[in-house]
N, CA, C and O atoms as a printed pandas DataFrame, in Angstrom:
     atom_number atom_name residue_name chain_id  residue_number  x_coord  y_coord  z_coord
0              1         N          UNK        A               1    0.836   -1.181    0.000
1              2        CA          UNK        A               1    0.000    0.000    0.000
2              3         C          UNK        A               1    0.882    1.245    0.000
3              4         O          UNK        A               1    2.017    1.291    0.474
4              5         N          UNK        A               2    0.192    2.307   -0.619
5              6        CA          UNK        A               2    1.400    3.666   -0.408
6              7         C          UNK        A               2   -0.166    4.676   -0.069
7              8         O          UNK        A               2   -1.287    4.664   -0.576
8              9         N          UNK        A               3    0.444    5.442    0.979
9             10        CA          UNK        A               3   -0.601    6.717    0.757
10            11         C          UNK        A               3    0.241    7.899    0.447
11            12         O          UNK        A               3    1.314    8.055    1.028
12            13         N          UNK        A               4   -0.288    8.917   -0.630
13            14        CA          UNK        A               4   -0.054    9.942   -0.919
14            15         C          UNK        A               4   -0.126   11.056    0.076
15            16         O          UNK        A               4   -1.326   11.155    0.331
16            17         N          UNK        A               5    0.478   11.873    0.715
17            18        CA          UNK        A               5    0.003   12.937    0.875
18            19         C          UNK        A               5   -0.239   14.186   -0.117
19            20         O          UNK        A               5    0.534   14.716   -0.915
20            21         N          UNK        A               6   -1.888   14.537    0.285
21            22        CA          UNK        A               6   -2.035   15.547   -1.078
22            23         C          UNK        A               6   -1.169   16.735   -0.928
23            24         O          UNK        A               6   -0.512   17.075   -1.911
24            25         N          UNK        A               7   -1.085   17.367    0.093
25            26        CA          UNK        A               7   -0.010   18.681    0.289
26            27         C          UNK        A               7    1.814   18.393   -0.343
27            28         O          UNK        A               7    2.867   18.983   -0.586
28            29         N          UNK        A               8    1.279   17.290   -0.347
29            30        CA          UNK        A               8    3.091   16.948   -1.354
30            31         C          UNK        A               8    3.058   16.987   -2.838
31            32         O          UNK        A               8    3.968   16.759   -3.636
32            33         N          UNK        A               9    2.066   17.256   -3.001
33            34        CA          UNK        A               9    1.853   17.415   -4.263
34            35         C          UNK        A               9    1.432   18.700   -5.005
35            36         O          UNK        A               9    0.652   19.459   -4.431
36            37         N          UNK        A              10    1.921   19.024   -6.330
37            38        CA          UNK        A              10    1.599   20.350   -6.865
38            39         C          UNK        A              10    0.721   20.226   -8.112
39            40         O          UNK        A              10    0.547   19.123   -8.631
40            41         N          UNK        A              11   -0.043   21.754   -8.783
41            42        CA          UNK        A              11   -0.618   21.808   -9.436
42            43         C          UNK        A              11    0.536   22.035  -10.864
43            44         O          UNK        A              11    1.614   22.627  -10.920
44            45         N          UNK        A              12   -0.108   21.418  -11.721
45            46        CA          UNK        A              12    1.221   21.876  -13.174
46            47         C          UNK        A              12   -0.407   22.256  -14.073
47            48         O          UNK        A              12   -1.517   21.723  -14.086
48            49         N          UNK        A              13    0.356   23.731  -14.905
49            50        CA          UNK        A              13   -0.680   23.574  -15.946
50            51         C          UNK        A              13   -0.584   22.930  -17.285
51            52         O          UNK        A              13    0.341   23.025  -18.091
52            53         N          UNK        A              14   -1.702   22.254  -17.388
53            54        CA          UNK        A              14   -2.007   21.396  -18.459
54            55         C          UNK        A              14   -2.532   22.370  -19.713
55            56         O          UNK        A              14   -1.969   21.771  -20.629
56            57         N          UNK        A              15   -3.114   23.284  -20.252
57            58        CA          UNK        A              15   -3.303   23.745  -20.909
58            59         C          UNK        A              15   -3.974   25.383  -20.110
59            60         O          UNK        A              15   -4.262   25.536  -18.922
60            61         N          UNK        A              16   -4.058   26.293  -21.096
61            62        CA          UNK        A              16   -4.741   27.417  -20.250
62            63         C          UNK        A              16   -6.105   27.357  -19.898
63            64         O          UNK        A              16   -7.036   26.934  -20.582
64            65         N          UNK        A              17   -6.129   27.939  -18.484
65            66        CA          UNK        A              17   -7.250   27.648  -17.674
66            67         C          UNK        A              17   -7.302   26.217  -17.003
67            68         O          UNK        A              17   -8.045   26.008  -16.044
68            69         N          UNK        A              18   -6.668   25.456  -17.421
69            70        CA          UNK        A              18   -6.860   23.913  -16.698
70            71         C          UNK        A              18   -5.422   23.428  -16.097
71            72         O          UNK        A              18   -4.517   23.202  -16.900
72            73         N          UNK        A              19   -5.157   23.234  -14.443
73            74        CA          UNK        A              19   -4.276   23.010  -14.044
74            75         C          UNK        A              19   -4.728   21.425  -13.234
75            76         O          UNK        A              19   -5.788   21.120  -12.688
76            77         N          UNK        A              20   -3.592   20.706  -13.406
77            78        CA          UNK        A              20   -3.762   19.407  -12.933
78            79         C          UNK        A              20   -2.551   19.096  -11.852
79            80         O          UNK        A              20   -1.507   19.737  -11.727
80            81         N          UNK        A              21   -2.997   17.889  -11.074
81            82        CA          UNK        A              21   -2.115   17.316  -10.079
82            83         C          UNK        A              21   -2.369   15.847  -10.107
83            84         O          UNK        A              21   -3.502   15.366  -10.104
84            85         N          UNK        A              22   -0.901   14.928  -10.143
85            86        CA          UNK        A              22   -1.409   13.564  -10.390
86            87         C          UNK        A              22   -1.433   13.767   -9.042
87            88         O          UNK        A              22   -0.767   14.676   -8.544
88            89         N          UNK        A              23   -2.656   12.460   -7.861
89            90        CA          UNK        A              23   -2.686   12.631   -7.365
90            91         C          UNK        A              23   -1.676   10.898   -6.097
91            92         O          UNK        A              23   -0.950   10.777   -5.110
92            93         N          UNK        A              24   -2.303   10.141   -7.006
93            94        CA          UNK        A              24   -1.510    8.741   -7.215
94            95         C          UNK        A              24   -1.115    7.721   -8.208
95            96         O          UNK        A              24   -1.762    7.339   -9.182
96            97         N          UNK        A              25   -0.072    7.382   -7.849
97            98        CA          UNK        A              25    0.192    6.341   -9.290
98            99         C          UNK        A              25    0.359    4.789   -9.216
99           100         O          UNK        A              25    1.260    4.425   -8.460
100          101         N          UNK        A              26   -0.426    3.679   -9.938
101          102        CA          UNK        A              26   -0.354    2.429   -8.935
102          103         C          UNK        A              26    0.457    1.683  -10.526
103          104         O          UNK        A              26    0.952    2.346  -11.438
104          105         N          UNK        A              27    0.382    0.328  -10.454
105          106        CA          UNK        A              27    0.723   -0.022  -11.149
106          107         C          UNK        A              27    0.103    0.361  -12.330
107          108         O          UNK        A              27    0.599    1.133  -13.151
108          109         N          UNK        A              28   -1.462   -0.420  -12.456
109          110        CA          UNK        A              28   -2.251   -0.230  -13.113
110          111         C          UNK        A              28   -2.408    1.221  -13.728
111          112         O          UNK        A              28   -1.975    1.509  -14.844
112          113         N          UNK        A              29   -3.106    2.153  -12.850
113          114        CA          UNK        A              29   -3.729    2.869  -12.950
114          115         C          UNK        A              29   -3.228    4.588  -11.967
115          116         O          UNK        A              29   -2.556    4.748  -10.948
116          117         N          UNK        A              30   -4.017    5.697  -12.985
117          118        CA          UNK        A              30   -3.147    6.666  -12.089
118          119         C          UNK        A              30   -4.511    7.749  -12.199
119          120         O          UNK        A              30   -5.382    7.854  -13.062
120          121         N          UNK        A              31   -4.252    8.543  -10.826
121          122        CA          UNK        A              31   -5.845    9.157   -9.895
122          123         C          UNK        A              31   -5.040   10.713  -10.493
123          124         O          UNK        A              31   -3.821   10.745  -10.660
124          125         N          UNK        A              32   -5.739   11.662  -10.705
125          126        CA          UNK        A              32   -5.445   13.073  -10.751
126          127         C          UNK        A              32   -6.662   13.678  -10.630
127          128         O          UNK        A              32   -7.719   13.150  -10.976
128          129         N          UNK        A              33   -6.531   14.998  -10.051
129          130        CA          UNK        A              33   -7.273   16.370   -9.585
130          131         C          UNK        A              33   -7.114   17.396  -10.948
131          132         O          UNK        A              33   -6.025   17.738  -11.411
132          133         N          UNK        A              34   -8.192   17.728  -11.381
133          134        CA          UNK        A              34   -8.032   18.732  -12.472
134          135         C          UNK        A              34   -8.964   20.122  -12.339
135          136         O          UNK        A              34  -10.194   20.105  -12.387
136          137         N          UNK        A              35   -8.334   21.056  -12.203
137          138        CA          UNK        A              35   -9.381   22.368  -11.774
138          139         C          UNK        A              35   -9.185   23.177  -13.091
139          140         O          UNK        A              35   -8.175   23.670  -13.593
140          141         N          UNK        A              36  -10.818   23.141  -13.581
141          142        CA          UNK        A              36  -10.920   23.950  -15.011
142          143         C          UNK        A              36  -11.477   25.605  -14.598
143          144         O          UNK        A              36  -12.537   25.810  -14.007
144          145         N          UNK        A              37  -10.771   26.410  -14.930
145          146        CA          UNK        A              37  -11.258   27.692  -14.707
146          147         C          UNK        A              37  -12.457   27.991  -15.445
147          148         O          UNK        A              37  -12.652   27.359  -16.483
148          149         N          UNK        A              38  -13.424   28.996  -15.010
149          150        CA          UNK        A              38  -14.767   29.381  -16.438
150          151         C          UNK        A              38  -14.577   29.362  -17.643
151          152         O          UNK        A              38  -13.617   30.093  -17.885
152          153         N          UNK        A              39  -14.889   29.015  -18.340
153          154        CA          UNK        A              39  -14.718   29.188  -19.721
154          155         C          UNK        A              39  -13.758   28.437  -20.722
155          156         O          UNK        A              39  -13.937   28.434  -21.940
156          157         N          UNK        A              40  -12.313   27.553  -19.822
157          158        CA          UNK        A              40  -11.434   27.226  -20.091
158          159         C          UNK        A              40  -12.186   25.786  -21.030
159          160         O          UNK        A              40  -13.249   25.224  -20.769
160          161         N          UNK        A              41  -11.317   25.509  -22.035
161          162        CA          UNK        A              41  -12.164   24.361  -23.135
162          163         C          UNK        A              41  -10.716   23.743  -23.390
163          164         O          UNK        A              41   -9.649   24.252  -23.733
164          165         N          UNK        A              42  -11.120   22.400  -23.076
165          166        CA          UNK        A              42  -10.295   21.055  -23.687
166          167         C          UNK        A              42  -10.141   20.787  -25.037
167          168         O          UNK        A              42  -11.183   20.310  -25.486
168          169         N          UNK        A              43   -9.521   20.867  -25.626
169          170        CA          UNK        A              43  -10.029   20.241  -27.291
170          171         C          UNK        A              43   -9.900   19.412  -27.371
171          172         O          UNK        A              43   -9.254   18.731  -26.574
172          173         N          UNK        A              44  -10.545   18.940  -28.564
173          174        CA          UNK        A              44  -10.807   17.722  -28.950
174          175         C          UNK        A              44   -9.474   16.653  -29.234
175          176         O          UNK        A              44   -8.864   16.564  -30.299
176          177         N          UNK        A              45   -9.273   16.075  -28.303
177          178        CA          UNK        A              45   -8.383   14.792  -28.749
178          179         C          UNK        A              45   -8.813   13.180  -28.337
179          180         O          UNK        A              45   -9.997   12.843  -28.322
180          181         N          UNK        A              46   -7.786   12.300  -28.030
181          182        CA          UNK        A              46   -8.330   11.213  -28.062
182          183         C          UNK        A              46   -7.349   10.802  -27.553
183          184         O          UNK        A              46   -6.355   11.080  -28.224
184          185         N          UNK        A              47   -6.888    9.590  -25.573
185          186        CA          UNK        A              47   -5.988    8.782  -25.523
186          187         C          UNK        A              47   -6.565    7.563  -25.713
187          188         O          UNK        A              47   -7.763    7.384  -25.930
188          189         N          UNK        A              48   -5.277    6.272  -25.590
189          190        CA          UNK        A              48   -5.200    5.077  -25.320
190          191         C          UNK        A              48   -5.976    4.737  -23.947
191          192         O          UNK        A              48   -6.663    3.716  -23.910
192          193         N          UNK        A              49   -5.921    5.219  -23.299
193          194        CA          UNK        A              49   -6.167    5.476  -21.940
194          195         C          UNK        A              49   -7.718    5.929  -21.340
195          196         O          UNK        A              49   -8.176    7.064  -21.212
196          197         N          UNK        A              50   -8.510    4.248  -20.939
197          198        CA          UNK        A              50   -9.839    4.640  -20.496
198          199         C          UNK        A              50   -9.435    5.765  -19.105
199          200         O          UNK        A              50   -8.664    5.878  -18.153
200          201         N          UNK        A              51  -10.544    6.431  -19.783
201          202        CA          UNK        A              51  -10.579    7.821  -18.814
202          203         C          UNK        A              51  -12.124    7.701  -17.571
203          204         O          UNK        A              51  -13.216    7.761  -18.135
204          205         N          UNK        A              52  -12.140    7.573  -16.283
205          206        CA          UNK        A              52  -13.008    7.728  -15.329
206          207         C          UNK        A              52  -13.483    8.647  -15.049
207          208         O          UNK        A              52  -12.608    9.310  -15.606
208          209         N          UNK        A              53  -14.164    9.427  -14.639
209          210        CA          UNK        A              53  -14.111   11.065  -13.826
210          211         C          UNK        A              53  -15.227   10.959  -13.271
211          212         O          UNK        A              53  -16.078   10.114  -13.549
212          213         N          UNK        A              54  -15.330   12.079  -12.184
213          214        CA          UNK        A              54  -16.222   12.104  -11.292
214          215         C          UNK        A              54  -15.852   13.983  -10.739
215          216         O          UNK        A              54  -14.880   14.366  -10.087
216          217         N          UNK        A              55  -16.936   14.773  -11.250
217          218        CA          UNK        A              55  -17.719   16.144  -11.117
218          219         C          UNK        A              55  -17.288   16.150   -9.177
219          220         O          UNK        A              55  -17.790   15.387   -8.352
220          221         N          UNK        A              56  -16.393   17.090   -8.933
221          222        CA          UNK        A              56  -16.598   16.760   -6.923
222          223         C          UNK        A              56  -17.300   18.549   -7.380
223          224         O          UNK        A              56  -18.480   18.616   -7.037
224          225         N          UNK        A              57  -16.635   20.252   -8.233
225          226        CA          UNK        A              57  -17.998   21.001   -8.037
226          227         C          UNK        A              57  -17.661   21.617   -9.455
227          228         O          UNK        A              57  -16.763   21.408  -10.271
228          229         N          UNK        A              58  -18.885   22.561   -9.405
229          230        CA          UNK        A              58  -19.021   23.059  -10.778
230          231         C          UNK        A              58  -20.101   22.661  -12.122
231          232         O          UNK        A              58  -21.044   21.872  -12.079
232          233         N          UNK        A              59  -19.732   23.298  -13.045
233          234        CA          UNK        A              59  -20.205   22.678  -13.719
234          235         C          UNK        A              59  -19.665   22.421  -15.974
235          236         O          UNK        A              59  -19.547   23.365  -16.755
236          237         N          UNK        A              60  -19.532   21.342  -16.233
237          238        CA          UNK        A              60  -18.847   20.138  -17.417
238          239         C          UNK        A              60  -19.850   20.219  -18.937
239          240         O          UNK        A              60  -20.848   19.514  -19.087
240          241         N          UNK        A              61  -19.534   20.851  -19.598
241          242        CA          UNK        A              61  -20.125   20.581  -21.404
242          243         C          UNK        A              61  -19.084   19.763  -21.788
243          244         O          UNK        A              61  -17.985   20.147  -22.188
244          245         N          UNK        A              62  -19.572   18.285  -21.617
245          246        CA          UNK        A              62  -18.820   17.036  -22.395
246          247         C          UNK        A              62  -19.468   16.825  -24.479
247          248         O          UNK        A              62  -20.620   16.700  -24.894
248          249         N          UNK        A              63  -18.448   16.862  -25.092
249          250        CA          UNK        A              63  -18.717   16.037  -26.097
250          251         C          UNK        A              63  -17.740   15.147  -26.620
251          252         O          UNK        A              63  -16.710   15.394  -27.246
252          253         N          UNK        A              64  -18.496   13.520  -26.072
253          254        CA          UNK        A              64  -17.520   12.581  -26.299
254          255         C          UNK        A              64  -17.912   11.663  -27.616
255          256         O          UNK        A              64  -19.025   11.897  -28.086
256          257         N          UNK        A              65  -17.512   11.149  -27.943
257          258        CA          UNK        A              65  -17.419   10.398  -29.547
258          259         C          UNK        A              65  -18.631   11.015  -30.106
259          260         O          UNK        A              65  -19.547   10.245  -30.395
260          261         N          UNK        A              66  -18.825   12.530  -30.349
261          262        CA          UNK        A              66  -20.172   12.800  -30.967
262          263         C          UNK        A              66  -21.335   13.314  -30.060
263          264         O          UNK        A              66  -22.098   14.241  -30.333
264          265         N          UNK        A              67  -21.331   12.554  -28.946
265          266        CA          UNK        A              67  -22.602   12.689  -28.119
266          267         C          UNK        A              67  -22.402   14.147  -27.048
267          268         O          UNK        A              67  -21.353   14.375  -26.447
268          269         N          UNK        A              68  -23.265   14.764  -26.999
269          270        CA          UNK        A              68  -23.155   16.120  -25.761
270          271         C          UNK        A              68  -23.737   15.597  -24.286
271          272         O          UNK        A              68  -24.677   14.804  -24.232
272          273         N          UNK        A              69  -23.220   16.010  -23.354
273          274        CA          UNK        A              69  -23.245   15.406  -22.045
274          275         C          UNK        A              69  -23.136   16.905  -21.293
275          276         O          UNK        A              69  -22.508   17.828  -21.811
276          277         N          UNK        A              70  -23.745   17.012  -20.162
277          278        CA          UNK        A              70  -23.758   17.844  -19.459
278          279         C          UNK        A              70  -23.243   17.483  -17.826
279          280         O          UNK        A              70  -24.236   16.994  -17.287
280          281         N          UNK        A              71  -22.499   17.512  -17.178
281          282        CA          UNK        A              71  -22.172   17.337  -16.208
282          283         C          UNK        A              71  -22.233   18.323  -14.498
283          284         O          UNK        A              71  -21.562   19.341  -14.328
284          285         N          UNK        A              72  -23.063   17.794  -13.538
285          286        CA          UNK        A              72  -23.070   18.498  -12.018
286          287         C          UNK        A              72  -22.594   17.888  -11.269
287          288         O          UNK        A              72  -22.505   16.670  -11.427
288          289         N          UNK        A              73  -22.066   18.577  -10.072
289          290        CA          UNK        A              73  -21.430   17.638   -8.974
290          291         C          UNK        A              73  -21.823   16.884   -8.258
291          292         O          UNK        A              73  -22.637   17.192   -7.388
292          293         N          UNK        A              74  -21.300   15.527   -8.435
293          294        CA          UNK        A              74  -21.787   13.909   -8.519
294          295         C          UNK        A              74  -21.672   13.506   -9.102
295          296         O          UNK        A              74  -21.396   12.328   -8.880
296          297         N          UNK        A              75  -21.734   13.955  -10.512
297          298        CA          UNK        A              75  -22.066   13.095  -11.617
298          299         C          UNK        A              75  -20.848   12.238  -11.731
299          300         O          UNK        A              75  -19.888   12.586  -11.042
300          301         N          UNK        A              76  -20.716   11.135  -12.511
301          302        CA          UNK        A              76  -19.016   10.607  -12.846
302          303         C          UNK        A              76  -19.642   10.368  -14.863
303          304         O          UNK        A              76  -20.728   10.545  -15.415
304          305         N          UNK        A              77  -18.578   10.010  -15.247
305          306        CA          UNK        A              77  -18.073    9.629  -16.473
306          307         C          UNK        A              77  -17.055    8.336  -17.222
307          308         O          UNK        A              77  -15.922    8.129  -16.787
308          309         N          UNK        A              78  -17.419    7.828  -17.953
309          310        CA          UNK        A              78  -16.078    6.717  -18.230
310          311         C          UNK        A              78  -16.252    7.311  -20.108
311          312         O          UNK        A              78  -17.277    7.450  -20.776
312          313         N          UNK        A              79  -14.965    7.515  -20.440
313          314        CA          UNK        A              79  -14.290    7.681  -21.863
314          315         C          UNK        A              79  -13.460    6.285  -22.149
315          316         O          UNK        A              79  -12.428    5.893  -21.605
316          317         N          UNK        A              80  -14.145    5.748  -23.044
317          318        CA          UNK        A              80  -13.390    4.673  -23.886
318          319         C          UNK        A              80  -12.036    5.152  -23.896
319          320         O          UNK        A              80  -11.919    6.276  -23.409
320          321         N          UNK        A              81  -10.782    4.513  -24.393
321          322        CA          UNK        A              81   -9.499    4.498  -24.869
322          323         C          UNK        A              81  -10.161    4.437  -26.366
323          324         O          UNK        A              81  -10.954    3.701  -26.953
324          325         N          UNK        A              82   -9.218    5.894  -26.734
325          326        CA          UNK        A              82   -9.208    6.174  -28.207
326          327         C          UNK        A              82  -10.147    6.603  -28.644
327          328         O          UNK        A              82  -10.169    6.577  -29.874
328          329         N          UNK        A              83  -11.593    7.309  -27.829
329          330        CA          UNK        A              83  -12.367    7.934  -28.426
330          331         C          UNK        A              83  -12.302    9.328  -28.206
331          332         O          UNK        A              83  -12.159    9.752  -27.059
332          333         N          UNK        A              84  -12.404   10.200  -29.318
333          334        CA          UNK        A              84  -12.627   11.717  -29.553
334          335         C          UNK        A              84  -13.236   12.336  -28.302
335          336         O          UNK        A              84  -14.263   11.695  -28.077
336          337         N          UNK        A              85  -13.119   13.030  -27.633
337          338        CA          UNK        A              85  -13.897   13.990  -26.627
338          339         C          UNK        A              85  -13.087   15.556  -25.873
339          340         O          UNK        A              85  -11.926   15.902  -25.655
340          341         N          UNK        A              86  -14.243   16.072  -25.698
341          342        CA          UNK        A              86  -13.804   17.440  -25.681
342          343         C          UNK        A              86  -14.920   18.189  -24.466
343          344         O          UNK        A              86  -16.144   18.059  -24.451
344          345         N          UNK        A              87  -14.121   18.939  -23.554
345          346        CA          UNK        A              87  -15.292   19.685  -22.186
346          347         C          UNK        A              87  -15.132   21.094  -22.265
347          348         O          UNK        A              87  -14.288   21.778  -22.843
348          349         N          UNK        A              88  -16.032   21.362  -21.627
349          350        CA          UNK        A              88  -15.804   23.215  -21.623
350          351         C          UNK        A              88  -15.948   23.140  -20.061
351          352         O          UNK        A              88  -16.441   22.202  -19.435
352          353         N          UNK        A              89  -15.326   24.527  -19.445
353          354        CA          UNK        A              89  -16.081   24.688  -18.059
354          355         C          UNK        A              89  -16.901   25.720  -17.897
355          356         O          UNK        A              89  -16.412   26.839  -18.058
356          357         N          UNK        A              90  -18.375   25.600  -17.535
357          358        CA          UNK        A              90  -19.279   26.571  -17.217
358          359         C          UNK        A              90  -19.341   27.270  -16.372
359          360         O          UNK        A              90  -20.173   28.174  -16.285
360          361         N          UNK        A              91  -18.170   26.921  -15.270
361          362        CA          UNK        A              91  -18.000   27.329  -14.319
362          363         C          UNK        A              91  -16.841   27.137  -13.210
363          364         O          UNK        A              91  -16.700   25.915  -13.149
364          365         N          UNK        A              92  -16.193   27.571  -12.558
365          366        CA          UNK        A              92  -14.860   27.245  -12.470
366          367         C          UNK        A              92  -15.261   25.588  -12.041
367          368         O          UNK        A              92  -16.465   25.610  -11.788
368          369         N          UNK        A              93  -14.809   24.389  -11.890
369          370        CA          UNK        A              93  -15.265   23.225  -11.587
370          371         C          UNK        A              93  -13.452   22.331  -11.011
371          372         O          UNK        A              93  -12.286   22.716  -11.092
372          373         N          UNK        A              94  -13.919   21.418  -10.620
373          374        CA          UNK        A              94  -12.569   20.616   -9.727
374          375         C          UNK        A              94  -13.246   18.989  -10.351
375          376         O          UNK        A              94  -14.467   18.857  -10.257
376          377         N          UNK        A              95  -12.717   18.233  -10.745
377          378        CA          UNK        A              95  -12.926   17.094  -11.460
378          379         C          UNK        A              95  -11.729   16.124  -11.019
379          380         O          UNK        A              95  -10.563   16.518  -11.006
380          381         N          UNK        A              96  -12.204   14.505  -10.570
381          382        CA          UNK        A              96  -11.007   13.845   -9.921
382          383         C          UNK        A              96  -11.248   12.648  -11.075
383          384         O          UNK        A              96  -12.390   12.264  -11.325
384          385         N          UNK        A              97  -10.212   12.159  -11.675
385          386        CA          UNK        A              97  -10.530   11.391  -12.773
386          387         C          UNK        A              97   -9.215   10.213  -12.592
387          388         O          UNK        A              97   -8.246   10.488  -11.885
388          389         N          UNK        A              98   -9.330    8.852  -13.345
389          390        CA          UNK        A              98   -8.726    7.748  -13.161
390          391         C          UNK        A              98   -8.244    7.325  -14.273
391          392         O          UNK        A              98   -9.105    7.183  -15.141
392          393         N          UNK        A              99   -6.791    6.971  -14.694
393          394        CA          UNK        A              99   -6.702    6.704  -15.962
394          395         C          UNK        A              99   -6.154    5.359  -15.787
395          396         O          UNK        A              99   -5.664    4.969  -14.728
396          397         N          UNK        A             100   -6.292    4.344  -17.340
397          398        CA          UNK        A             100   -6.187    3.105  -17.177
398          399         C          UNK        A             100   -5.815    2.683  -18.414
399          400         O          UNK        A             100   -6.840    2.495  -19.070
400          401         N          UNK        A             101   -4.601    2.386  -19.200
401          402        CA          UNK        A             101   -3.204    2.208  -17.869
402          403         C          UNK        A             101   -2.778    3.979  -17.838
403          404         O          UNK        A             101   -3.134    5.015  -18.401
404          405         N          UNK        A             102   -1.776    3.524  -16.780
405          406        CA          UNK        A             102   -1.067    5.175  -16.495
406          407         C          UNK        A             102   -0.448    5.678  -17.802
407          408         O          UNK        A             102    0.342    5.274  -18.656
408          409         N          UNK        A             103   -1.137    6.675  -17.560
409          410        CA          UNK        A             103   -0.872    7.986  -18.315
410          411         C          UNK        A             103    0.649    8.243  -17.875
411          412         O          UNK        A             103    0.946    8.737  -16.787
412          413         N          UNK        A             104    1.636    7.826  -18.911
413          414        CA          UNK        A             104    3.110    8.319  -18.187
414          415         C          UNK        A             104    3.170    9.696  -18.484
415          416         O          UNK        A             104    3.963   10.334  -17.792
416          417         N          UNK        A             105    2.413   10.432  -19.497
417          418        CA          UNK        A             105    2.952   11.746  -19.761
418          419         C          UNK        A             105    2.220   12.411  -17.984
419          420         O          UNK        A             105    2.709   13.493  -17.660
420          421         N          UNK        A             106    1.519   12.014  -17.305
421          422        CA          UNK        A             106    0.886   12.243  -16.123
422          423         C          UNK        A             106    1.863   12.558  -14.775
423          424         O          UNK        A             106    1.673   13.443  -13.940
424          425         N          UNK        A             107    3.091   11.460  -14.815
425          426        CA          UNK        A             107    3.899   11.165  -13.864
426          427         C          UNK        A             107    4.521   12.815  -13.385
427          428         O          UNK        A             107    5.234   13.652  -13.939
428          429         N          UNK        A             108    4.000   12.748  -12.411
429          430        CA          UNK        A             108    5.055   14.119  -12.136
430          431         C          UNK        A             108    6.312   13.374  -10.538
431          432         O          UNK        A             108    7.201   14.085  -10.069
């Protein structure tokens, strides 16, 4: 078992408006914190890497392989590996998401 402490850990920005923190890394699989500022938009890409997430506040304009999704806090999400998707934030929002396998570009 390993526990993380979160205060040992920092925010890096991932693109503008969206700063991330891995939060753990296991064999399998790796946990990160992502805080999207208002307005800040993901574009459209696509990993290898099934993507989990789960809304903790705020609020998520998902469009994943095509389909529009709206997201509130609670909600969660699973993204295939290798399908197209893209979010906006409506509002500043904090999103804790699971990737599978690890995301090495993730490793901080």
């Amino acid at each position: 078992m390993m526990l993380v402490k979160n205060k040992s850990k920092q925010y890096v920005t991932a693109i503008a408006g969206v700063r991330r923190k891995t939060l753990a890394v296991g064999e399998k699989s790796l946990l990160g914190e992502f805080v999207l500022e208002a307005g800040a938009i993901l574009p459209p890409h696509a990993h290898p890497h099934e993507q989990i997430g789960y809304l903790v506040s705020g609020a998520l304009d998902f469009i994943i392989d095509g389909q529009e999704y709206s997201a509130k806090p609670g909600d969660s999400w699973v993204i295939p590996g290798n399908v197209a998707h893209t979010a906006k934030a409506l509002e500043t929002s904090v999103a804790i998401e699971v990737f599978v396998p690890v995301r090495e570009d993730y490793r901080d």
